[in-house]
C-alpha positions as CSV (number, residue, x, y, z in Angstrom):
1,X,-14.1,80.0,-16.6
2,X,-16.9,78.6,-15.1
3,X,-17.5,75.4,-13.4
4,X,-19.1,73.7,-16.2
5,X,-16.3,74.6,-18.4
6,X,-13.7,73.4,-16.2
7,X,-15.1,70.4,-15.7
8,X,-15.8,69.8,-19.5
9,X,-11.6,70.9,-19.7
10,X,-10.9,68.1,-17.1
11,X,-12.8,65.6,-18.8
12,X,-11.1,66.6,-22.1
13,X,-7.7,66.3,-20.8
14,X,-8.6,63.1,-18.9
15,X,-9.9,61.8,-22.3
16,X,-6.9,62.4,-23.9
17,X,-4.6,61.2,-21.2
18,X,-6.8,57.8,-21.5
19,X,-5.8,57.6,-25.3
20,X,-2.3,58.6,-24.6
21,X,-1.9,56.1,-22.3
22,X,-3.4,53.6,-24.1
23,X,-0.9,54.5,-27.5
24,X,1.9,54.5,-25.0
25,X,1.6,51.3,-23.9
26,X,0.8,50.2,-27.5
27,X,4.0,51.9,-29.0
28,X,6.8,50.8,-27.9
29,X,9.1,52.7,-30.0
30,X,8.6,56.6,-28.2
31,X,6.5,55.0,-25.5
32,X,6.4,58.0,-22.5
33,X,7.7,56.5,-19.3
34,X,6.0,58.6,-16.8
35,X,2.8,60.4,-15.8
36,X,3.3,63.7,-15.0
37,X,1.5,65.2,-11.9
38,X,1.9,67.8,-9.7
39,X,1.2,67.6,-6.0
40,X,1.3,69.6,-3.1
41,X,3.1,72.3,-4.8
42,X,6.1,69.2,-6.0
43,X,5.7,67.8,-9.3
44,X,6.6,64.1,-9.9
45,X,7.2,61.3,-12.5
46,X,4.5,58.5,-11.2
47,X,6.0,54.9,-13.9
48,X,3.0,54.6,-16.6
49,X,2.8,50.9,-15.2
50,X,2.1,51.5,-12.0
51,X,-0.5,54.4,-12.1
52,X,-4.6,53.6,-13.2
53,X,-7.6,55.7,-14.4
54,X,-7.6,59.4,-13.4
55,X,-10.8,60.4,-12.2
56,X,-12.1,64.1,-10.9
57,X,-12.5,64.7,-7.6
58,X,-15.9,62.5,-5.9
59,X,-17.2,62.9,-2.7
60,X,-15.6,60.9,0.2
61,X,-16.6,59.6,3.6
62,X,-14.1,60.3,6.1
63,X,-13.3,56.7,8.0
64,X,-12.4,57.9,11.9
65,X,-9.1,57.5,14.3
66,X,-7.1,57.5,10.9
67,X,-4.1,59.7,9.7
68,X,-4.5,63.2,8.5
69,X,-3.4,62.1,4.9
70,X,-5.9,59.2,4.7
71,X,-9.0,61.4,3.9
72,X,-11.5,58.3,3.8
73,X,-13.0,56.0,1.1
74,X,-14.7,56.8,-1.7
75,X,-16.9,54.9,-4.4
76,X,-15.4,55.2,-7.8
77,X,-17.5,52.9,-10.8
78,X,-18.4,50.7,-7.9
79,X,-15.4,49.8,-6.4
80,X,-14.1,51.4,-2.6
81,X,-11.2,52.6,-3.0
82,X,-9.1,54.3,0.0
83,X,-8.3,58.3,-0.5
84,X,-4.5,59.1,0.1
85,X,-3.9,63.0,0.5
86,X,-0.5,62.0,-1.6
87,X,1.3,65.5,-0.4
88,X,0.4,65.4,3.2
89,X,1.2,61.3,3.1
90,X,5.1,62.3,1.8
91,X,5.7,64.6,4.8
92,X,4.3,68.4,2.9
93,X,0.8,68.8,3.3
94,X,-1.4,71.3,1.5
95,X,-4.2,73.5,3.1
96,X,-7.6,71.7,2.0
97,X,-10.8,72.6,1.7
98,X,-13.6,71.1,0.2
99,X,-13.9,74.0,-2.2
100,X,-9.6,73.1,-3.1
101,X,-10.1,69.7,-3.4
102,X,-13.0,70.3,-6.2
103,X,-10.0,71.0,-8.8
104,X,-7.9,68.4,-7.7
105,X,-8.1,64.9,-9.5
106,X,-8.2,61.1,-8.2
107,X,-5.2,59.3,-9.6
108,X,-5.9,55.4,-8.8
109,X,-3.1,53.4,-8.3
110,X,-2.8,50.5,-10.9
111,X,-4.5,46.8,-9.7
112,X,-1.4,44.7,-10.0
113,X,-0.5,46.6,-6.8
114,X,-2.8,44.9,-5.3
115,X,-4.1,48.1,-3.3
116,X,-7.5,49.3,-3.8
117,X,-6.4,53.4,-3.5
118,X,-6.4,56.5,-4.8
119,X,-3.5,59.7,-4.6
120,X,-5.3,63.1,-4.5
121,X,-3.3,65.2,-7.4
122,X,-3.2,68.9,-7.7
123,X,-2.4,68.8,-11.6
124,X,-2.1,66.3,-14.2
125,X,0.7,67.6,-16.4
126,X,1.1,65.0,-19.4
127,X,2.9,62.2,-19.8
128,X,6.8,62.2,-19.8
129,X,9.7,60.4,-21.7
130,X,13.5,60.1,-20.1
131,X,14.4,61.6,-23.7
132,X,13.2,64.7,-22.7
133,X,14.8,64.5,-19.3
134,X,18.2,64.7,-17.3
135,X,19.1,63.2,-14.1
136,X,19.8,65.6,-11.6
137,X,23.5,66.4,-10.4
138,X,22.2,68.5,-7.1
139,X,20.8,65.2,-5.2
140,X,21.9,62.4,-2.9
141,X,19.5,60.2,-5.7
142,X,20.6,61.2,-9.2
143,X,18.6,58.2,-10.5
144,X,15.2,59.2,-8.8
145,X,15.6,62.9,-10.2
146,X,15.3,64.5,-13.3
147,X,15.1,67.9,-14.8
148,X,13.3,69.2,-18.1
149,X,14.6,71.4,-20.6
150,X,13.2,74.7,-19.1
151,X,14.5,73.9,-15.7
152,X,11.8,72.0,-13.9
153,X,13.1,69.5,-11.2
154,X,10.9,66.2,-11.6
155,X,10.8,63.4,-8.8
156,X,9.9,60.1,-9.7
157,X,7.8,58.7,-7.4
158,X,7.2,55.1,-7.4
159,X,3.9,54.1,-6.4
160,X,5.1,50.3,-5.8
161,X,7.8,51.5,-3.2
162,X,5.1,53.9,-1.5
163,X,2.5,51.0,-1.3
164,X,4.7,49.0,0.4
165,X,6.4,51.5,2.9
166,X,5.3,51.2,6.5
167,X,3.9,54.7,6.6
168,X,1.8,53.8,4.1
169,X,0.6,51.1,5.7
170,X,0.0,52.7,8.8
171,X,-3.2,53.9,8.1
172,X,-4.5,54.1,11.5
173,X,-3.3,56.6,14.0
């Protein structure tokens, strides 16, 4: 597939996880709970609520003396918006390069936060729904994991609790 192509499939998908947002949030009935994404090789359940648009990867401009995961700011339909390597900032970085970070997408974190950033995904994998789901027995937080029906363990990652932790806010080195 050629890079034209696989842009064209990210915007598709992008498209369509725009207008299944927007009918989850509208229908209340089967709503989906989560956005699925993987990262860093993980793959976690981000609350519809608290994540924004998804964007594809855009150039950024590295800000010096900060941490590894903070690759820099970038400018996103005019607003700055801080770049958060999201694997590397929960302690299991991947190798990138800028050639890796071309597939990877730019998952804004919802305004009411009140944070003007950005997670680097690897994968956007749908949207989710707890009736699809079962919390994990195998974990010290059976509330915070989930599995799918073909085995997949799923960690729900609350982007409110991450903005506010003080690693996350320790963007400096």
């Amino acid at each position: 597939m050629g890079q034209g192509q696989s842009k064209q499939s990210l915007q598709e998908l992008q498209k369509r996880l725009a207008q299944r947002l927007l009918a989850a949030q509208t229908d209340n009935a089967q709503a989906a709970q989560w956005l699925a994404v993987q990262a860093g090789g993980q793959h976690y359940l981000i609350p519809l609520a608290q994540a924004g648009e998804i964007y594809p990867w855009q150039e950024v401009q590295p800000v010096p003396y900060a941490q590894t995961w903070f690759l820099g700011v970038a400018n996103v339909r005019g607003s700055l918006l801080g770049v958060i390597d999201l694997p590397a900032l929960l302690g299991h970085p991947a190798e990138r390069t800028q050639q890796s970070l071309q597939d990877t997408s730019l998952l804004v974190i919802n305004p009411a936060l009140q944070v003007n950033a950005a997670l680097v995904v690897d994968r956007l994998l749908g949207l989710r729904n707890a009736d699809n789901l079962q919390p994990c027995t195998a974990t010290e937080n059976p509330g915070q994991c989930y599995q799918d029906g073909q085995g997949q363990i799923w960690q729900e990652l609350s982007l409110q609790a991450l903005v506010q932790s003080a690693e996350f806010l320790r963007v400096s080195q």
